[in-house]
Structure formats: C-alpha cells, structure tokens
SEPA-181380 format. One line per 2 residues: number of its first residue (from 1); their letters; for each residue z, x, y of C-alpha. Coordinates in steps of 0.1 Angstrom, whole numbers, plus 5000, padded with zeros to 4 digits. Layout:
// residues N
NUM	a	Z X Y  ...
***
This chain:
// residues 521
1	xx	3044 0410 2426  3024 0447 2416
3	xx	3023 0463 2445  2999 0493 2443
5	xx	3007 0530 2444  2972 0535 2464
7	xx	2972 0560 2490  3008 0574 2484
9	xx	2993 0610 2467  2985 0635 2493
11	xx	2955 0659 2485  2949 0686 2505
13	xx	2919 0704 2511  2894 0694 2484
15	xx	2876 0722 2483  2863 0745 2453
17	xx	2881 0773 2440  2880 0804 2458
19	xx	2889 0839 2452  2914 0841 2418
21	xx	2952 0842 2433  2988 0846 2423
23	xx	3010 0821 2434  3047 0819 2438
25	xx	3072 0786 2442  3103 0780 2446
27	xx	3123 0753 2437  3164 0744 2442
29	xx	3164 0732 2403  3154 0757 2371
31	xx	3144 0734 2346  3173 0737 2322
33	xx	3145 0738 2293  3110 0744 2280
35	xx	3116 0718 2255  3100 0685 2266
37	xx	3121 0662 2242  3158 0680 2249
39	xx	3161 0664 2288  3149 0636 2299
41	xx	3146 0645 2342  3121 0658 2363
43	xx	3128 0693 2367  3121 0696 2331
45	xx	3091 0669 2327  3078 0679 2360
47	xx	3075 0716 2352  3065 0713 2314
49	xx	3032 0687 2324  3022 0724 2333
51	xx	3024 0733 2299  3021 0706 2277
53	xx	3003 0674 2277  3002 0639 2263
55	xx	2980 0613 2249  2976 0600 2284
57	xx	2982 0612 2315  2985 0606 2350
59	xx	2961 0613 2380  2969 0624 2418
61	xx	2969 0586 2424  2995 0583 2396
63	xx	2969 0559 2374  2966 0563 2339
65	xx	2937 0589 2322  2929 0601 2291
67	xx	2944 0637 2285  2945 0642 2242
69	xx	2938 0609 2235  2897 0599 2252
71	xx	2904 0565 2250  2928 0535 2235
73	xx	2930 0494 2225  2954 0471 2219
75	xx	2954 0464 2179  2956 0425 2173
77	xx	2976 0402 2192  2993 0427 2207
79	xx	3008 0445 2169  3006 0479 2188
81	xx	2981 0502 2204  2953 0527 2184
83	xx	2946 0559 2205  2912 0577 2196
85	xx	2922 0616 2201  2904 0646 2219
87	xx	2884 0668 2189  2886 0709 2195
89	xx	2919 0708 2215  2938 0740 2206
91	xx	2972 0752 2210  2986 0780 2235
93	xx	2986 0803 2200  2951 0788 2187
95	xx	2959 0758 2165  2943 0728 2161
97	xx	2953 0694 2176  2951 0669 2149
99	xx	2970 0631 2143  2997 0648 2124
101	xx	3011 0667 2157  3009 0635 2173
103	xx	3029 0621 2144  3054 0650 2141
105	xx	3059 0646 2181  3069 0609 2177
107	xx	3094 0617 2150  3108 0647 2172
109	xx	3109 0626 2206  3123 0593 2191
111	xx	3150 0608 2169  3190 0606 2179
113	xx	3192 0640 2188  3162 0639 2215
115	xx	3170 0626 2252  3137 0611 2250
117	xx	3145 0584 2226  3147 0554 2251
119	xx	3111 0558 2254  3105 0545 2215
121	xx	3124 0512 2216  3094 0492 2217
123	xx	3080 0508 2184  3083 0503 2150
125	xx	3059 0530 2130  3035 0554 2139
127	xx	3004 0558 2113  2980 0579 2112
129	xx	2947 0565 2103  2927 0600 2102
131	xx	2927 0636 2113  2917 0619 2151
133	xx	2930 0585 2154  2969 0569 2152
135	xx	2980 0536 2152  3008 0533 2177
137	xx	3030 0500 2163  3050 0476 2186
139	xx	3078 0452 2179  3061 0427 2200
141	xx	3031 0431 2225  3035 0457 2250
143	xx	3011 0459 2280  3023 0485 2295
145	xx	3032 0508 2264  3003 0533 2278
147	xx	3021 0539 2312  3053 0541 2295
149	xx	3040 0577 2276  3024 0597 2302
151	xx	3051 0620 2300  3057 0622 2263
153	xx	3044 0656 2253  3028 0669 2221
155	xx	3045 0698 2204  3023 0717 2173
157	xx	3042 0705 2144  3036 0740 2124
159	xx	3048 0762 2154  3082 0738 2161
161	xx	3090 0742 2119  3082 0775 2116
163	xx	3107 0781 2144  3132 0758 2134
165	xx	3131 0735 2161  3118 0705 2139
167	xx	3143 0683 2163  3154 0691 2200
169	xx	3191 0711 2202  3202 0699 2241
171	xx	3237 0715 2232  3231 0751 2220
173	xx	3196 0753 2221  3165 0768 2195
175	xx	3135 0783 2199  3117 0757 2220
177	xx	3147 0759 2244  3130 0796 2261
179	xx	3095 0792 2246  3071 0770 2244
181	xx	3032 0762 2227  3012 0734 2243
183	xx	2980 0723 2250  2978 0720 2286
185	xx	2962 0741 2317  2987 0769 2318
187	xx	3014 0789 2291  3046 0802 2297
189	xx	3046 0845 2295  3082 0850 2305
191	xx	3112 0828 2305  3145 0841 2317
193	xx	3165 0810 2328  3183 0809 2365
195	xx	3156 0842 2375  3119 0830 2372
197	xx	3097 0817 2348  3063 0828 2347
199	xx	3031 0808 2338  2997 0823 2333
201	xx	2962 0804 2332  2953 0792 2296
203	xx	2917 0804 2289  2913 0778 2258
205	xx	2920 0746 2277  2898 0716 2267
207	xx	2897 0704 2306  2878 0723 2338
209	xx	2898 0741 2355  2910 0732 2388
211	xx	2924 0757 2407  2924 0798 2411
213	xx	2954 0806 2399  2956 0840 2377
215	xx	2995 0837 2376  3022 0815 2387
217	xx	3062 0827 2389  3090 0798 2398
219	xx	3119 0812 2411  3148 0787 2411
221	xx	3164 0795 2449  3201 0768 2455
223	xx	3202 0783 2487  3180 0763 2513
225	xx	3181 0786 2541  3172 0812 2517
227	xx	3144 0790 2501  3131 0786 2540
229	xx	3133 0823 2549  3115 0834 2521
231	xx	3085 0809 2528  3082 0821 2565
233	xx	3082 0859 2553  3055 0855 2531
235	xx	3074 0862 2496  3068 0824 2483
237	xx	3037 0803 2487  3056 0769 2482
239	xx	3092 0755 2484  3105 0721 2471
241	xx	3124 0706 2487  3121 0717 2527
243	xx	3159 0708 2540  3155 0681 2566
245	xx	3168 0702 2594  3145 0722 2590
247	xx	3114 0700 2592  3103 0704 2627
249	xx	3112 0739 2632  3080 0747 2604
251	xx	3064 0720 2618  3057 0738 2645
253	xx	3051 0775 2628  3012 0779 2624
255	xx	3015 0798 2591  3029 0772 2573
257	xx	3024 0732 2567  3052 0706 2555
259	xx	3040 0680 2536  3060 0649 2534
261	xx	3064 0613 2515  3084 0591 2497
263	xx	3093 0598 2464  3099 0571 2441
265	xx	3137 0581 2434  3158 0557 2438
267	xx	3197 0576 2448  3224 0551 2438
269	xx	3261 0550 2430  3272 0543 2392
271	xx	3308 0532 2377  3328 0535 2348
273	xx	3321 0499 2333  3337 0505 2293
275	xx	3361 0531 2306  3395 0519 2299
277	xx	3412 0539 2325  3409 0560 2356
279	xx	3408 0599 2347  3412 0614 2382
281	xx	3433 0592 2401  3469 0598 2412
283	xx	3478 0566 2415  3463 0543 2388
285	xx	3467 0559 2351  3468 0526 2328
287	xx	3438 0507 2343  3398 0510 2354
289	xx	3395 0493 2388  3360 0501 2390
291	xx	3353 0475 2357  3360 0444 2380
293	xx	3329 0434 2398  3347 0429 2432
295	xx	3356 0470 2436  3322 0478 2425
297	xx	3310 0451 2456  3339 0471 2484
299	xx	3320 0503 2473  3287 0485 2486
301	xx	3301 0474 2517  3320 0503 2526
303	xx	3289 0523 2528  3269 0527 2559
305	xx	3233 0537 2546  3219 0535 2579
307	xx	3246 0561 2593  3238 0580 2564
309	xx	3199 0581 2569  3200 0585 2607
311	xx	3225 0613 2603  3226 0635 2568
313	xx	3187 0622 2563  3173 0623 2601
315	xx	3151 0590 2593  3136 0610 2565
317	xx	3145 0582 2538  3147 0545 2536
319	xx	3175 0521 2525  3172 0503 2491
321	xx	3187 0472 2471  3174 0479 2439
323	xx	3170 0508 2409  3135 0506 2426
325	xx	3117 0510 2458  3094 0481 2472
327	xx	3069 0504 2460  3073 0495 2423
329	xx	3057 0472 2399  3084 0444 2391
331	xx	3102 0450 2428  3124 0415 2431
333	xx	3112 0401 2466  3143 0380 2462
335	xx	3169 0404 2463  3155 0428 2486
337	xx	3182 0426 2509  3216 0450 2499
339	xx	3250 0447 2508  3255 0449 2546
341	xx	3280 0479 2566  3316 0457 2558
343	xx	3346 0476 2560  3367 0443 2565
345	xx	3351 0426 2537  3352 0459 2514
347	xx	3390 0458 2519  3395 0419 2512
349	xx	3377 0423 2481  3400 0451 2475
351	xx	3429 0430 2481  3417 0401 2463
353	xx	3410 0424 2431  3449 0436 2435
355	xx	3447 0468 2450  3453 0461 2489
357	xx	3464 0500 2495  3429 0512 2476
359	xx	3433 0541 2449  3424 0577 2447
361	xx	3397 0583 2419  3371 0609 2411
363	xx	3334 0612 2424  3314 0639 2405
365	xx	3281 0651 2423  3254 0672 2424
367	xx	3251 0705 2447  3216 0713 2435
369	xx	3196 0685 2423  3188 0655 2449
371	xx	3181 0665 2484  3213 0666 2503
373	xx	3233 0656 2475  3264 0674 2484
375	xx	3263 0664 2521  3259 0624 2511
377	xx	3285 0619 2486  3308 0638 2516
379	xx	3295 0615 2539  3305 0585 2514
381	xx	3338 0599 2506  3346 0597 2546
383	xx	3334 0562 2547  3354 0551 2513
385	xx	3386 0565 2526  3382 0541 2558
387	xx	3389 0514 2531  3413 0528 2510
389	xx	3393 0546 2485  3401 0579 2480
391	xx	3375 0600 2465  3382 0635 2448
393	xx	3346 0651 2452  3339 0671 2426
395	xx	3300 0690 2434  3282 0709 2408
397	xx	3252 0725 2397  3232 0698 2379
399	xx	3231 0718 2345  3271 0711 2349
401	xx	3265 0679 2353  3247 0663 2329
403	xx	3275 0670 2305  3299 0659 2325
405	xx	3284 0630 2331  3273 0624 2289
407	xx	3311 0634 2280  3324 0604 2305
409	xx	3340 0627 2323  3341 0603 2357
411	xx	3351 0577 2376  3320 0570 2396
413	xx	3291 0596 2398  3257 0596 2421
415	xx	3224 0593 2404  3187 0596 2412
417	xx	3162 0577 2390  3122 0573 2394
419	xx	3109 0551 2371  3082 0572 2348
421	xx	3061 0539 2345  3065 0532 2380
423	xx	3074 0494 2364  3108 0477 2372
425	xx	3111 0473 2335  3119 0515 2330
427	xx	3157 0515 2352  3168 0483 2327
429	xx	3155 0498 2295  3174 0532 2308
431	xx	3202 0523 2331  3210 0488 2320
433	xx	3209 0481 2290  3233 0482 2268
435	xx	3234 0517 2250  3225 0512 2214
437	xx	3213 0544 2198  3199 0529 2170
439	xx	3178 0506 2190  3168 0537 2215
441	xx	3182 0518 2246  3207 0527 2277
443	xx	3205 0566 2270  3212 0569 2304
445	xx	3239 0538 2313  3264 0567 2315
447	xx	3287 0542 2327  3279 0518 2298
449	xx	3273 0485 2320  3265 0457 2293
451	xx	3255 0420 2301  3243 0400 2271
453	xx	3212 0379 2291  3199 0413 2307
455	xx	3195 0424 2272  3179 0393 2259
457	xx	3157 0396 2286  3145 0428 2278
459	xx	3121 0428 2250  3112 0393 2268
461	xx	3100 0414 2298  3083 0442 2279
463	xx	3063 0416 2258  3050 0391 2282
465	xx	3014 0396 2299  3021 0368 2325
467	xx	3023 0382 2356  3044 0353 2370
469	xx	3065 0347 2345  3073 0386 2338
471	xx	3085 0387 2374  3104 0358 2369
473	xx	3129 0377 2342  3123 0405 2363
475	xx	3140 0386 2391  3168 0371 2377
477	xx	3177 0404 2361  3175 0423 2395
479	xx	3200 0393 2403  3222 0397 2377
481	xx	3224 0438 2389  3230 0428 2418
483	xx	3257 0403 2419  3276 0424 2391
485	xx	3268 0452 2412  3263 0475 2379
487	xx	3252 0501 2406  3254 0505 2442
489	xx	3217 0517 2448  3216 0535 2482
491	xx	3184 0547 2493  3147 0557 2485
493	xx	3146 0600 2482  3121 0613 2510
495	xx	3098 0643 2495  3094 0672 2515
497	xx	3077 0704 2503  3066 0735 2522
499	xx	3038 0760 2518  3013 0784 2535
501	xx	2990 0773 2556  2963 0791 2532
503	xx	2976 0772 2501  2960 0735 2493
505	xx	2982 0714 2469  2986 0673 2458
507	xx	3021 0658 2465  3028 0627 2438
509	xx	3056 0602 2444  3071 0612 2413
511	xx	3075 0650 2425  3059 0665 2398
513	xx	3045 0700 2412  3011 0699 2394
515	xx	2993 0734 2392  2965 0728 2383
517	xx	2956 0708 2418  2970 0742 2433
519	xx	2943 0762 2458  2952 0798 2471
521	x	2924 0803 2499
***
C-alpha cells in the first residue's frame, strides 16, 4: 500500500529573504568527503545536495522535481527513461553543463570503485542523444528509476580529469576528496576535515535563490553538551542532532526553537551470515553461531525496544519490524508486528541451536553517527547478557567504522538505513541482496545475507507497475527477512535539530540540512 510522505517536511516561516546573513551549524558527523560518488551515507549526500545537484531532485515534501534535467519520459515499453537537460547551467569554475557530464557522471558513480554503484543495477547503457538530451537504458521497466536518482550528483567531467579524479578513491583519497565543483546553490571556499567547512553563495546558479545566506561554516562538534552550549551562547545558529535530554530544557528557552520529527532511518542490528567463524569471542573460535537463523531470532527476543525508547529515547522514537518505517512505499502490512520482549524464548532457541550457556562475541558501534548510538548498543549489551550473550562493545567514530565494518571485521554491528527512494524496494537492493559487484547489488549487506527467491524477486519488484502485485513480492520478501531474521530491525530514528529563534529552516524525513531553505531574520 503507498502511503504518502504528505505533511512530514516542516517549513518554518515562509517569509522572503531579509537582510544578507552568515550562518553557522553544527553537526555530530563531518562528512568524511566532498566527493558524492566515494560514500554512500547521509552526512556526505546530505551536505554535498548543497553543492552539487542531479538530474532530479527532491522538494521539502520529498517529491520529485526537475533540478538539471526540466523534464523526463519513459522510452518504449518501459526500455529506459530519456531526460531533457537544463541549457546555461554552469559549473562552480564557469563550465558548461552538457550530456557528456551527465555521461562521465554515470561512468564515475556506477564503476567498482564508487560506493554508489548499487544505484546502477537496473541499467544497461547510458547514450547521449545530443549536447541536452540522454537516454537513460533499463534492463527491464523501471517505474521508479526517477526517485531512485535524486541523490546521484553530476561532477564536470573536464575538472574531475584534469585533477585526476576520473573514478572516486574512498581509501586514500584525490582531489575531489577536499574539493569540489558543482552546479548547485552554494561552493565550497575552505575544506579542512574534522574543523569546519565553509560554503559560500554561488552567484551563477540557474535557480532563484532562496534564502540570505552570504556564508555558511559547519563545524563538526562529537560532544553534545558542547553542541548545546554553543547554541544557547549564540556561537552556532543550528545543531543536528539536539540530545534527547535535552529537549525540554530548550523547549522552554525563548531564544531558541527545537524542531522535531521522524526521520525515515530505520536503526537495526546486522550479523555475520558468510562469516565462517566468530572473531571476538572467547569461547567459540571454529564456528559462526550468528549464521543459524535461531541465534539471529534470541537476539530479537532478548531485546526490549520499548525499555529502550521509554528510557535511552524518552518516547522520542518508535519501534519497527522492518528495514522500513510504516511510512514507506512497499511497507508489508503483514509483517508489521516484530519479535515480542522473550528472554525465556531467546534462551530456548539458544539451547535448541546448541549453545544453552550463550557465547561472548563482538558488537562494533558507532559513538558519533546515529543519535544515541553508544548509549543503545550498551543498553542491548545489558539485555543480551540476561540470556547468555556476551557482547564485547566496541564504539567508534563512524569514519572508523565503515572500514571496519567493509573489512568484516565483526560479529554483529548496528546500522541505520533510510531508504533514498523512500520505496521498500531500496533496503533489498542494498541490504539484502546478495552482494554481486558485477551486477551492482548488496554493497551494503556487510554481513553478506543471501537467499536465492529474495534475489529472483528483485528485478521482479523493480519491473512491475502493478500496484498489487508489486506489494505482493514485496510482502513475501519482508517475510522471508523476517522469519530468517537477516536483521534484527529496532526502531524508527526521531529527528531533532536546534536553532535560534531568528533562524527559519525546512526539516525532511531524510535529514538532509538543505541551505538553501535557510532564513537568518
């Protein structure tokens, strides 16, 4: 069933711009680079739709609008998609915007060195037709293939070649790792990673300008307390995330406003599946508990996400049973209901899989990246050892983690994940299927969780226009998730950002901090 996003953007104070301003943020993440094809995760994507742009893009109601493409058809029976592009668009350093960026982006954000790739399984070719039209090519027909780009961004092919950054460089990093060239509202003056970041107003942008911004500065700030003292002293205009406990107290503080919703991040629990062998456990060397289904099921049960809402969230989040929120297109109806609080039944499953004393393992988190990150995965480590599961928590900075989590270096790991198409279909083609490179699927099933029907359903799911029938396959693979318990989702992320009163902002489910929607008054 679609259930509409309607309503869930927050705009505040539409008003006309007013008196040219600087404005300063702060967020708990840097993004770890400027490079919109190297990471694949919203720090990154969120900050660079400052920057750059892409064929399509998305509005404060998270619907899809032109952006360098004015307008696009399906080709055929569904062979692929043509996208008419925006004439006179320029560059940050005054190039022109032609098909052959658009091209030269595809190549860049499909290839095997890009963490983008996932994005391209659906396509076979991209031609260009002439200096202002492509033809976007599909393996099969692909209703949704507009919402699935509105984060792919468009890099000047002769400015990424000149600099030798033809392909993204994740690992050690090239020129588009500190700098970047786009088309979109604002251009990056200073970059010096972990410090600030400093964006300045981009005179030769094709779009009207929305805001009265003269110059923005991020400064990334881990420390909450520190993030919340320099809001109510005036030195920031605008934190992300507000820490729940302190919600009320600014609540109540006339110089500032919170502004809260749900985001559309889904925090779950993921496993080891193709891991032959524990790699932090003391007592279990020679086997991987975690690949039989009835371990992954006492992880479920063990867990009390009430508890963990009422007390580490305060009722600022809500309980979920799948990689996505009711709020999703493609949510399962039929499986909405998740493991209930079962301490008994976690250790009989425990028993029955043959380990009736449990077994210490590792559980690698984030410190920095998911709000409360730290404090949850302590919370579930308690609950785990009521059972018999013995968690070593391991907490890190999430530029530590990704790594970690890409070298399999774990033996279960927490994750956030908000669909970019806000469609049930983007957590399979990421998250579940079964990681094939070559096919550009699974870049993110760390764990490498494989089931042969969830895979034949896939390009079943992305083809079919059916409403019914889509949500059909959509069903029975939420099922199959489910029952092999590939993850153990937990709950949906709350948002909660903080700013002066005097500062009027939008707040998206998918927490993208959009500048250009940014009033200083």
């Amino acid at each position: 069933m679609h259930r509409p996003i309607a309503a869930i953007a927050l705009f505040l104070g539409l008003t006309a711009p007013v008196l040219a301003e600087e404005f300063r943020w702060a967020e708990t993440t840097d993004p770890q680079t400027m490079d919109p094809h190297a990471v694949n995760s919203t720090p990154v994507l969120g900050f660079l739709n400052n920057v750059y742009e892409g064929l399509v893009r998305r509005d404060r109601d998270m619907k899809i609008e032109p952006a360098l493409a004015v307008s696009w058809e399906p080709i055929g029976a569904g062979e692929g998609w043509r996208f008419v592009l925006r004439q006179g668009v320029k560059f940050h350093d005054g190039s022109d915007f032609t098909a052959e960026d658009v091209l030269f982006s595809y190549e860049r954000a499909s290839s095997e060195q890009a963490d983008t790739a996932s994005w391209f399984a659906p396509v076979s070719e991209v031609r260009v037709v002439d200096e202002h039209t492509v033809d976007i090519m599909t393996t099969s027909p692909n209703p949704i293939f507009p919402d699935s780009i509105a984060n792919w961004m468009i890099l000047d092919s002769g400015w990424a070649e000149a600099n030798n950054a033809a392909r993204p460089d994740k690992e050690a990093g090239n020129h588009a790792t500190l700098n970047a060239n786009g088309t979109g509202p604002f251009r990056v003056t200073a970059r010096e990673p972990g410090l600030r970041t400093v964006l300045e107003p981009f005179d030769g942008w094709w779009d009207e300008a929305t805001h009265n911004i003269t110059r923005a500065e991020l400064t990334p700030i881990q420390n909450p307390a520190t993030a919340v003292a320099a809001l109510l002293s005036g030195d920031i205009d605008f934190i992300n995330p507000v820490p729940i406990q302190d919600t009320e107290r600014l609540k109540q503080n006339p110089d500032v406003k919170v502004i809260q919703g749900i985001e559309a991040r889904v925090i779950m629990l993921g496993f080891p599946h193709e891991a032959g062998a524990l790699k932090f456990s003391d007592e279990v060397s020679d086997a991987n508990p975690f690949a039989d289904p009835r371990v992954r099921q006492a992880v479920a049960h063990a867990i009390n996400v009430p508890a963990i809402l009422q007390t580490i969230m305060r009722g600022n989040a809500e309980e979920v049973s799948q990689l996505v929120s009711p709020a999703m297109r493609g949510y399962s109806d039929a499986h909405a209901a998740r493991p209930a609080y079962d301490p008994e039944q976690a250790r009989a499953l425990l028993a029955e899989a043959g380990y009736p004393d449990g077994f210490s393992f590792g559980l690698k988190c984030t410190n920095d990246r998911y709000l409360n990150d730290e404090s949850v995965c302590q919370g579930i480590t308690g609950m785990l050892a009521q059972v018999g599961l013995r968690a070593k928590l391991d907490a890190m900075p999430v530029q530590n983690y990704w790594p970690e989590l890409r070298a399999d270096n774990f033996d279960m790991f927490l994750l956030g994940w908000s669909p970019g198409t806000f469609d049930a279909e983007h957590p399979i083609r990421f998250l579940v299927a079964t990681p094939d490179e070559e096919a550009k699927l699974g870049s993110w099933n760390f764990g490498g969780y494989s089931s042969a029907r969830i895979d034949e359903l896939l390009p079943l799911i992305q083809s079919e226009i059916d409403e019914t029938k889509r949500q059909a396959m959509l069903d029975e693979v939420a099922g199959i998730v489910q029952d092999d318990m590939a993850y153990v989702p937990l709950y949906v992320q709350p948002l909660i950002w903080g700013a002066k009163a005097n500062i009027d902002l939008t707040q998206r489910p998918d927490n993208f901090f959009i500048l250009r929607w940014v009033t200083v008054n």
